[in-house]
C-alpha positions in Angstrom: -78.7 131.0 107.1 -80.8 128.7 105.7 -78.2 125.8 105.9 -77.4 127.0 109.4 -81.5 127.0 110.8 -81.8 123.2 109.0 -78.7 121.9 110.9 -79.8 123.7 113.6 -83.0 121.8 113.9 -81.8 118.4 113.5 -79.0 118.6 116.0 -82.2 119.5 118.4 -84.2 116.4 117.0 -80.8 114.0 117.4 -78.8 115.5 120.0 -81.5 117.7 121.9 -79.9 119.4 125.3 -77.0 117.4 126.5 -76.9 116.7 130.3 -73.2 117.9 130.8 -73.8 121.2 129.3 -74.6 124.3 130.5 -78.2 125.8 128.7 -78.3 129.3 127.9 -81.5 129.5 129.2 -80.5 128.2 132.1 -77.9 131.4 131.9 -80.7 133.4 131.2 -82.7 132.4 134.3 -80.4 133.3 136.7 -80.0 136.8 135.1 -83.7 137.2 135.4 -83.9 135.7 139.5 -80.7 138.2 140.0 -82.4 140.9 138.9 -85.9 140.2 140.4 -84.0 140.1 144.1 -83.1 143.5 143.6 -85.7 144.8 141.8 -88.2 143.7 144.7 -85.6 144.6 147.8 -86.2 148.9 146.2 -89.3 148.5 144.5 -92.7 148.5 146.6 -95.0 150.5 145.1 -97.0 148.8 142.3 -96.4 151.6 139.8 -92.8 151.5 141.1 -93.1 147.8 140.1 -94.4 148.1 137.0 -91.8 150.0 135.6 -89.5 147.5 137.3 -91.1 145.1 135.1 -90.3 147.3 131.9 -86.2 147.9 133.0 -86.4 143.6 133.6 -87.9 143.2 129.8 -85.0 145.5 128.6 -82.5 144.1 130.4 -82.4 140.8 129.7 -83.8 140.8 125.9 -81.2 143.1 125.1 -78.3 141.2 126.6 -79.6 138.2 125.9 -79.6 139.3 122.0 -75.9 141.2 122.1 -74.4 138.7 124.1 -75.1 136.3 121.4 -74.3 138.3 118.5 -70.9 138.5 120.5 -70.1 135.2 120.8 -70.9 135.1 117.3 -69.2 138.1 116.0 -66.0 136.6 117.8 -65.4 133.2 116.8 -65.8 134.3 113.7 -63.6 137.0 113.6 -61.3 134.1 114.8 -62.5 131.7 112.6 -65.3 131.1 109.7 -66.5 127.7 109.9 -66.2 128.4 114.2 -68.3 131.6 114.0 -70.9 129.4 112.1 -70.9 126.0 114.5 -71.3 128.4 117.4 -74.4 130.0 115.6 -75.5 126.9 113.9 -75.8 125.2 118.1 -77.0 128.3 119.6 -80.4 128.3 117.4 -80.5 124.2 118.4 -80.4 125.8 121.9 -83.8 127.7 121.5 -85.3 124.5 120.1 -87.1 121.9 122.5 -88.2 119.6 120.5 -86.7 116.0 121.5 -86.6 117.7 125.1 -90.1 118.2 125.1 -91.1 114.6 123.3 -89.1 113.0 126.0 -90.2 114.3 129.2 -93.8 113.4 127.3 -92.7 110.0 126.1 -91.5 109.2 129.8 -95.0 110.1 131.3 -96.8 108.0 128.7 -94.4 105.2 129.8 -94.8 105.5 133.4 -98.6 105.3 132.7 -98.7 102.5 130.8 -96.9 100.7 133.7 -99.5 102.5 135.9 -96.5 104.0 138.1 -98.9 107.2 138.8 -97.3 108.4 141.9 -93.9 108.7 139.7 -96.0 110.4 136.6 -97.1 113.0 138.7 -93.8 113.9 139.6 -92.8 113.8 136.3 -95.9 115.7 134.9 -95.3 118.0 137.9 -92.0 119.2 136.0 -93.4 120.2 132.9 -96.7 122.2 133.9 -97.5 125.1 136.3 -100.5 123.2 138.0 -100.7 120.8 141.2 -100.2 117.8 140.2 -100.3 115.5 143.5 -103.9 114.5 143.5 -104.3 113.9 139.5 -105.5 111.0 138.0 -104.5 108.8 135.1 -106.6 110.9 132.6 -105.8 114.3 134.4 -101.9 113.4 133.6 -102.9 112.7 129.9 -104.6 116.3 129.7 -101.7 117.9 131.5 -99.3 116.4 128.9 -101.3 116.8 125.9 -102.1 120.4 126.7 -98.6 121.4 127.5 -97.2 119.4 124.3 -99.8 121.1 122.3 -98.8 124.8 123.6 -95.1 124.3 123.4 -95.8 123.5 119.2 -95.6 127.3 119.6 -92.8 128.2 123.1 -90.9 125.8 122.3 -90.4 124.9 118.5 -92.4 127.2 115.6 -91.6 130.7 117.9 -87.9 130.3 117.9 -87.9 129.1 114.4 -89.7 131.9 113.2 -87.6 134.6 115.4 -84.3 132.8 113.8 -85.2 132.4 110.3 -85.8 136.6 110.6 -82.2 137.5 112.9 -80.7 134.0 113.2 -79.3 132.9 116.3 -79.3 136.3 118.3 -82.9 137.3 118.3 -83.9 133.5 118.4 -82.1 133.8 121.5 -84.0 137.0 122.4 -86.9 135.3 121.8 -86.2 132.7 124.3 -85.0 135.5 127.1 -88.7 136.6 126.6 -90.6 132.9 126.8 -88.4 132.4 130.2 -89.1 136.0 131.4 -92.7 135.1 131.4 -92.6 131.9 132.6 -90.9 132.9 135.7 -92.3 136.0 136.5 -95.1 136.6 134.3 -97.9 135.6 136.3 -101.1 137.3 137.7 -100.8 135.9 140.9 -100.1 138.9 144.1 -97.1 138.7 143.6 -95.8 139.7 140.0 -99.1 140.9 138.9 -97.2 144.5 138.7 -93.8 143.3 138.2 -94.7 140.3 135.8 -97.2 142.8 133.8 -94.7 143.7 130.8 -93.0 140.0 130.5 -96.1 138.7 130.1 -97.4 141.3 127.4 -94.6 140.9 125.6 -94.7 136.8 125.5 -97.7 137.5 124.1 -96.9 139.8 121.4 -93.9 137.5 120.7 -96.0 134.2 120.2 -99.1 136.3 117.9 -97.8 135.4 114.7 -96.2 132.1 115.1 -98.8 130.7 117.0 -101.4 131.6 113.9 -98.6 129.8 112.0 -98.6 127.1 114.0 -102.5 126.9 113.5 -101.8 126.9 109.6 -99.0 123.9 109.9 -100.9 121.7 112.5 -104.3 121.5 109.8 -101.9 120.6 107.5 -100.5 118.0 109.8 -104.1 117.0 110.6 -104.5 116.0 106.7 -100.7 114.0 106.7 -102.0 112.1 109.5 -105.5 111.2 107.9 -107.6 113.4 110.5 -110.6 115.5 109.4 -109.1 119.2 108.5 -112.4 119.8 109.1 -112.9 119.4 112.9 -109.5 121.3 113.5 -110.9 124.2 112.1 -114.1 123.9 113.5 -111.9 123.7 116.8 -109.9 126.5 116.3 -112.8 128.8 115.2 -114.9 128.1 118.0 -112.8 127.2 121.6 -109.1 129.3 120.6 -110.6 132.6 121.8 -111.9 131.1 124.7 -108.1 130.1 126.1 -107.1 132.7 128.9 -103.6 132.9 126.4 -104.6 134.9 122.7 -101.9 132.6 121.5 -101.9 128.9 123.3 -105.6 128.6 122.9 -105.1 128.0 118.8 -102.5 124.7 119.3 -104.5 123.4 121.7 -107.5 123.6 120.2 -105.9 122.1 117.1 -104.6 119.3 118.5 -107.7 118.5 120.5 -109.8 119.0 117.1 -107.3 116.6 115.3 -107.9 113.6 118.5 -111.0 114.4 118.7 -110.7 115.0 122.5 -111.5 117.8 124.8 -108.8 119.6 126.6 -109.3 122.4 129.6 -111.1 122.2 132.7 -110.4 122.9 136.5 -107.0 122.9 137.7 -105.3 124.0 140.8 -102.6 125.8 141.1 -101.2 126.2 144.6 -104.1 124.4 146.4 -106.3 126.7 144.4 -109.0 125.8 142.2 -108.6 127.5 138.3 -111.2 126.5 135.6 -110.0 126.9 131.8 -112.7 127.0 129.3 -112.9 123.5 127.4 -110.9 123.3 124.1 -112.5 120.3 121.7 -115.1 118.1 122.0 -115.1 114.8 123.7 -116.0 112.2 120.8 -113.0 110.2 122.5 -112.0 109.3 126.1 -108.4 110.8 127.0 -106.2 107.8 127.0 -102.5 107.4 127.2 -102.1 106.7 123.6 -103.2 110.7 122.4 -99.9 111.8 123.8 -97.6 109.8 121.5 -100.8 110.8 119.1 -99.7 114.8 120.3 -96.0 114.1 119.9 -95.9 113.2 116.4 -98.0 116.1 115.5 -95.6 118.2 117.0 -93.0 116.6 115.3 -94.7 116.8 111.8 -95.8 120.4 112.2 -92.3 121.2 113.1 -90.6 120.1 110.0 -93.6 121.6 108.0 -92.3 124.5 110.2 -88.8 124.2 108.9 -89.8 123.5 105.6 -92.4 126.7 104.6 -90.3 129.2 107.2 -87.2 129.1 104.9 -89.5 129.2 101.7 -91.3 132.0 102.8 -88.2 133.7 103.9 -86.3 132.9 101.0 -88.6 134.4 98.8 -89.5 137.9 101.1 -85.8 138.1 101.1 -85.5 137.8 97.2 -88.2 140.2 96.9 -86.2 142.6 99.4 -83.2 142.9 97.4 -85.0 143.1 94.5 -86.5 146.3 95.9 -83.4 147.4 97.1 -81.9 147.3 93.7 
């Protein structure tokens, strides 16, 4: 496994999601809109709705997880070494992290060319929020912020679900992240349906995103910042984040730059103010998202690094006991 999770991450860092192939997550989001069609066409009632939610959780963590294990289970049954490459690209598949440096690398770009009507759109494709009316510095934030938070969605979470249960509940994991960001809102209307999704996103993302908190001071001192302001960050804006998990990367990240994230937003024409993560000893300028980027990247491999360690030794202990 351990071989399997290393190769795993650096086919993501290389290869990353290849155009001409179907995702799974992709898969897994059109399981979720099928069953959200029918779920609302019989379900009115917000109680009704609620439990709706519950059956949509069930049904699409647990067949995301047995469908994997079954792909699994059967090429190797057929083959070894197929069994293994087919578990070995799966976890890659739950991975976003050249995906998610990318689409941020191509909005710093379009920035420094000061093509803003183009970095909207681009911005526009990576974060909930209108994005039509932002500004040059907005764009930053937006980027930043949703860089930061995906140290967690997108890269330490599925590590840590893989590293326990390998490729299946890594893939589980990621049938919950999409649940929740497709449904689990607290808008009219999923607040009933949505309600369950979003919970469990939320108990999913508790312990990795403490991780990731751990691993990004660390970073902090590999990249010559003061440990010190990131955990003065952490302590005093994470519990002010709307999210009990993305509250503790952002504030991390905005300790490290010294910069403060948050601030009003609008989603669907709507104004939303988030609480303010950081303090503004620095303007937001282009450069902090490539600055954002590599801490993801270092934090990441630190990820790799102390997840098999720490695995590797509660699994020795394990047997031990078992013996």
């Amino acid at each position: 496994m351990v071989v399997n999770i290393i190769l795993a991450y650096f086919i993501d860092l290389i290869i990353g999601d290849p155009r001409w192939l179907t995702h799974p997550v992709v898969l897994i989001g059109k399981l979720i809109s099928f069953l959200e069609k029918i779920l609302f066409k019989f379900l009115r009632k917000p109680l009704a709705l609620r439990i709706g939610g519950v059956f949509l959780v069930i049904v699409v963590v647990v067949s995301s997880y047995f469908f994997t294990w079954a792909i699994i289970k059967t090429l190797t049954e057929i083959n070894g070494i197929l069994g293994r490459v087919a578990e070995i690209w799966l976890i890659s598949t739950t991975l976003a992290t050249k995906s998610l440096a990318g689409a941020a690398r191509e909005i710093y770009n379009l920035l420094q060319k000061g093509d803003i009507k183009e970095a909207r759109i681009k911005v526009g494709w990576i974060v909930g929020r209108d994005t039509e009316n932002m500004e040059s510095q907005q764009l930053t934030r937006a980027t930043v912020e949703t860089v930061a938070e995906n140290i967690v969605d997108g890269v330490l979470s599925p590590l840590f679900f893989a590293i326990l249960g390998g490729a299946p509940l890594a893939m589980a994991y990621k049938a919950v992240n999409t649940l929740d960001s497709m449904v689990g809102y607290k808008n009219e209307k999923y607040k009933n349906l949505g309600w369950a999704s979003a919970r469990l996103d939320d108990l999913a993302n508790f312990f990795p995103a403490r991780w990731a908190g751990l691993l990004l001071l660390c970073t902090a001192g590999l990249l010559g910042y003061r440990i010190k302001n990131v955990y003065q960050a952490v302590r005093r804006y994470a519990v002010k984040h709307p999210s009990p998990n993305s509250g503790i990367p952002e504030s991390a990240v905005a300790g490290a730059l010294g910069v403060r994230l948050g601030g009003l937003n609008y989603y669907g024409g709507q104004a939303s103010f988030r609480a303010y993560m950081g303090e503004d000893n620095f303007p937001l300028e282009d450069v902090h998202i490539i600055k954002t980027i590599r801490m993801m990247y270092i934090s990441s491999a630190l990820g790799v690094i102390s997840g098999l360690f720490f695995g590797g030794i509660a699994l020795i202990l394990l047997n031990k006991s078992l013996v």
